[in-house]
C-alpha angles and dihedrals in degrees: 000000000000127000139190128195126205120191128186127188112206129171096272119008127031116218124214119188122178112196125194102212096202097056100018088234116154135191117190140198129195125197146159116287111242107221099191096054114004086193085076101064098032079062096049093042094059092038083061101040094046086049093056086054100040105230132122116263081244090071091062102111092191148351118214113195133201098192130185089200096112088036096059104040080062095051103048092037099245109126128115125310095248128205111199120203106199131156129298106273098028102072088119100050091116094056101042085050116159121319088253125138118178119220132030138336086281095043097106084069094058104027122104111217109231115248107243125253087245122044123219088240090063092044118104130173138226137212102245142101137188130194107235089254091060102264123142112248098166115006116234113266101222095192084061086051088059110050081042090058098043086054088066096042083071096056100065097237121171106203135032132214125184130192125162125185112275095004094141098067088052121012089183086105092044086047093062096045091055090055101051087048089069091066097037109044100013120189085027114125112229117199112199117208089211084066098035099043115358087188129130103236099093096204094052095041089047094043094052090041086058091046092051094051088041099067093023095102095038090054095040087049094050109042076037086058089040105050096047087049089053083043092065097033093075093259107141096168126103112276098221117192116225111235131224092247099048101264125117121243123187114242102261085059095054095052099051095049101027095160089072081075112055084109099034092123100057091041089077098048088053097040079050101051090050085063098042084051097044092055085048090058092249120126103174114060145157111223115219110185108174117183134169091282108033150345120251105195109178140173135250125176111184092000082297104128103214102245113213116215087213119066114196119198109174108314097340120100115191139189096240133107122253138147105288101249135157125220127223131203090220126096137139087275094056114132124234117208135169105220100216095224094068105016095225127134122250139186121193168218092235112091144197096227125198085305117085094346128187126337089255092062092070098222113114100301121129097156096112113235154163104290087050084054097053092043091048093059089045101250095129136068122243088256139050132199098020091319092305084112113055112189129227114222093185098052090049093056094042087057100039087050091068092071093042100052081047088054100031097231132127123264093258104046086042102059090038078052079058086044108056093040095051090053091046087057091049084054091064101056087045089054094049092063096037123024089028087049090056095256128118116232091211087074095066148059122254113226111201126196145129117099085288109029094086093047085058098032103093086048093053091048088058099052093036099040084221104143150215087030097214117217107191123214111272091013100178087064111036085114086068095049096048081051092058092033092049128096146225114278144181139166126192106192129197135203104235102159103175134126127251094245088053092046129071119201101252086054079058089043085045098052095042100047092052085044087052089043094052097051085039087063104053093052087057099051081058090054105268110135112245077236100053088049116097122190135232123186134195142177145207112232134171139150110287102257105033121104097231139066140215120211121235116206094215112218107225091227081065090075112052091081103041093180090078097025098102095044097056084047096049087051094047088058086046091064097036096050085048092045091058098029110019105235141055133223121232090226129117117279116240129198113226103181143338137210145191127216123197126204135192118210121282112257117262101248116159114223111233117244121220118234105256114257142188111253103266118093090195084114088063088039108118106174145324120272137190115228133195103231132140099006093311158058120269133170116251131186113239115213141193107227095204084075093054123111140195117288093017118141125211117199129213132284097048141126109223114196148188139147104290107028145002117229115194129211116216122225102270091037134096137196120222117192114228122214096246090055105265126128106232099193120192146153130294110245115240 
């Protein structure tokens, strides 16, 4: 037997899933995340999870892991000190940045500007100069690199990015710099931008390039950590990172081009919630993961999740490819306060974290939140996380009666106040990658999931119309599970930058088919058989003469006959730009760049198929419960959803609960268990 463990860190709780390919049979753990040392709770998370299985850790054949280590070092500042070599006249491209103020007319006044990656002080210049096409306008004085460089050794600087003007087009400068580093400044990591985005565009490409070198030590210390404790553990299978964009990289990889995981958590939810839909029969879905800190909500048409070519962490906005999700300051640890000043309730985007945590939890934590809501209106259980988190009722309501004494309300109206704003602010993410992308949300499915999506799931199917809300079996831990059904992935990417009427089709065949082969290449060295690859391409199009550009997904049909295939994907671009901006321009059409994406076949993992019932869930029923809905108190049935079948239906109101989450099911609604173990909750007729 064969088994795969996925594993997800998230800001409160780590998931553990173990998965046995043969059978599809899982076992799961939840713990608390560890935020000194993740490795900590990931251990103790497959410790727990192979003991539930009763197997040794060396049985393990692999452990596929969605990781926050590079997010975080961005968003709590504590990344590498970086030195950055660039060109001489563009030392102060970071600091120049793009003309872009967030905010309204009058956001320049309040809005901090964000301290670059790199500071001046740590910028150096160097005598060279490229055409854009690669020629060599001035060659590179390698004398000047290295008392550049010495000037840095003495700073004590941890990380190097380079990025030269018009490198793209030619890395041989880069290269030797490179090169040079290694005896000036040895042990220190140097990211290219010729290797990390090989894109025209200098401060995204410099700005990636600094980002790459920032969280590079922090990644390569802890997989480093990870992989010795697993090590010793008795794992003997493969550790694989979780990319941004869904796709698995071994952990070499990972190391070496850490900025491709700054959304490497909520990658696997989303990777996780295309294969729950996909065994329900729906292909187009909103994905809605809400944790303890936040809430991801993404987008997926024909089980295709939509890939961004900008990743944002914080304030921090890279070139690199990643799911397109949006990130929402709103989680079951989200803390509800009353400014004096207006006397309005407000929820987030603070958070009380994994320490102390909510009131409930019983560790410290008086703030009251989300989770002290919920408990105070009786949606959840007495125990979180398989009976290892015991919640305080008292403490809930003690907390929850802060915001309710500032309001002068009563408790319960006070924590459904928390509820439904919270919810309201969950709307908005989920508005931002439907209705603002120019899809109704009406026309998909809603997959909820995290420890608290489900709990919030019925709620959001209201306000968005998606239906039927999907809850797939073990929620709180479906990141986990797109970690260990997800599959190895590359990309190599190229500036073109050409017209149509300059370009044939087999230039376009050329260029993709070297792109596919280098990425090719790198999967193989990692152990992916160049037959067991298959190839994806895209390109950056826009009208010759705007300043932006819209990505076309290129069919590689497309490209068996190269004589038309310009003109299909210049057509392609003209639906899409009218789609988004309702009208087209009668200009010629200009490639900007093109990429190649490489993917390994997804892991045989069986889906697990319910035991057929009868309808009538009274065998899963546990007790009877009163609820706070609606302005008042109702009874509502609670149910173990281990006893479910298939074809049961679950009635609201009702508590559904297992080990790692709680889904409810509102009055008028109704829970219908799927065959393959999700709830598909919808509406009552009439």
């Amino acid at each position: 037997m064969s088994y795969r463990l996925g594993v997800d860190v998230g800001g409160t709780f780590t998931d553990v899933l173990l998965v046995e390919e043969g059978s599809g049979q899982t076992w799961r753990a939840k713990t608390a995340s560890t935020p000194a040392d993740q490795a900590v709770g990931v251990l103790h998370g497959i410790a727990q999870a192979c003991g539930e299985a009763g197997i040794e850790l060396s049985e393990v054949a692999s452990v596929l892991h969605g990781t926050t280590v590079a997010t975080n070092a961005i968003l709590e500042g504590k990344g590498a000190t970086v030195g950055l070599v660039t060109t001489k006249g563009f030392r102060q491209v970071l600091q120049i940045a793009r003309s872009f103020v967030p905010g309204g007319l009058a956001g320049w006044i309040i809005w901090p500007k964000p301290e670059p990656l790199a500071d001046l002080e740590n910028t150096v210049e160097v005598d060279e100069r490229l055409a854009s096409d690669g020629s060599v306008v001035r060659a590179l004085d390698e004398d000047d690199v290295r008392a550049q460089l010495a000037k840095l050794a003495g700073r004590d600087i941890q990380a190097l990015a380079v990025c030269l003007i018009n490198s793209f087009a030619d890395p041989a400068h880069e290269r030797r710099i490179a090169e040079i580093a290694a005896e000036v400044l040895p042990g220190v990591p140097v990211s290219l931008s010729s290797q990390v985005l090989p894109e025209l565009r200098e401060y995204e490409r410099t700005l990636t390039t600094v980002a790459n070198g920032y969280v590079q030590p922090q990644v390569k210390r802890y997989v480093h950590s990870l992989s010795d404790q697993l090590r010793r553990g008795g794992v003997a299978g493969e550790l694989a990172i979780l990319r941004s964009d869904g796709g698995l990289a071994s952990a070499e990889a990972a190391i070496a081009a850490p900025v491709t995981l700054l959304l490497s958590g909520p990658a696997g939810g989303v990777t996780g919630a295309v294969w729950t839909a996909e065994q329900c029969g729906h292909r187009d879905l909103i994905t809605f993961d809400m944790g303890g800190t936040s809430t991801d909500v993404g987008l997926v048409q024909d089980l295709t999740p939509r890939i961004g070519r900008e990743t944002k962490v914080g304030d921090l906005a890279v070139r690199a490819s990643s799911v397109d999700v949006r990130t929402v300051g709103a989680g079951g640890g989200s803390i509800a306060h009353v400014p004096e000043l207006t006397k309005a309730l407000r929820v987030g985007p603070q958070s009380a974290g994994a320490d102390p945590g909510p009131a409930a939890y019983g560790m410290g934590g008086t703030a009251p939140t989300v989770t002290d809501a919920n408990v105070v209106l009786g949606y959840l259980p007495t125990s979180l996380a398989g009976g290892e988190i015991t919640l305080d009722v008292e403490a809930a309501r003690a907390a929850v009666g802060t915001v309710a004494d500032a309001m002068g309300l009563s408790l319960e109206a006070a924590a459904a106040g928390i509820v439904d704003i919270v919810n309201e602010n969950m709307l908005g993410g989920v508005r931002l990658v439907s209705v603002q992308q120019g899809f109704d949300p009406r026309d998909f499915a809603l997959v909820a999931f995290g420890g608290a999506g489900p709990l919030h799931a019925n709620a959001l199917g209201k306000l968005t119309g998606a239906w039927p809300v999907i809850v797939p079996p073990a929620p709180g831990l479906l990141c986990a599970l797109g970690d260990a059904t997800t599959s190895r992935r590359d990309e190599s990417a190229r500036t073109v930058l050409r017209r149509f009427g300059d370009l044939t089709g087999s230039d376009l065949v050329t260029i993709l088919r070297e792109l596919g082969d280098d990425a090719g290449r790198r999967l193989a060295a990692q152990g992916l058989p160049w037959e067991d690859q298959t190839i994806g391409y895209q390109v950056d199009v826009r009208y010759h003469g705007q300043g932006f550009d819209i990505p076309v997904t290129v069919d590689p049909d497309w490209l068996i006959d190269p004589d038309t295939a310009l003109q299909t994907i210049g057509e392609r671009f003209d639906a899409e730009h009218d789609r988004l901006f309702s009208f087209l321009l009668h200009v010629d059409h200009e490639m900007v760049n093109a990429r190649a994406t490489v993917t390994g076949p997804r892991p045989d993992v069986a889906p697990v198929v319910l035991p057929e019932g009868d309808g009538d869930p009274a065998g899963a029923l546990v007790h009877d419960h009163s609820i706070y809905v609606g302005g008042q108190r109702v009874p509502a049935g609670v149910y173990e959803r281990s006893k479910l079948r298939a074809g049961d239906v679950v009635p609201g109101p009702a508590i559904v609960t297992e080990m790692d989450s709680t889904t409810l099911v509102l009055p008028g609604h109704a829970a219908t268990v799927h065959p393959s173990g999700s709830l598909l909750i919808n509406p009552v007729e009439g």
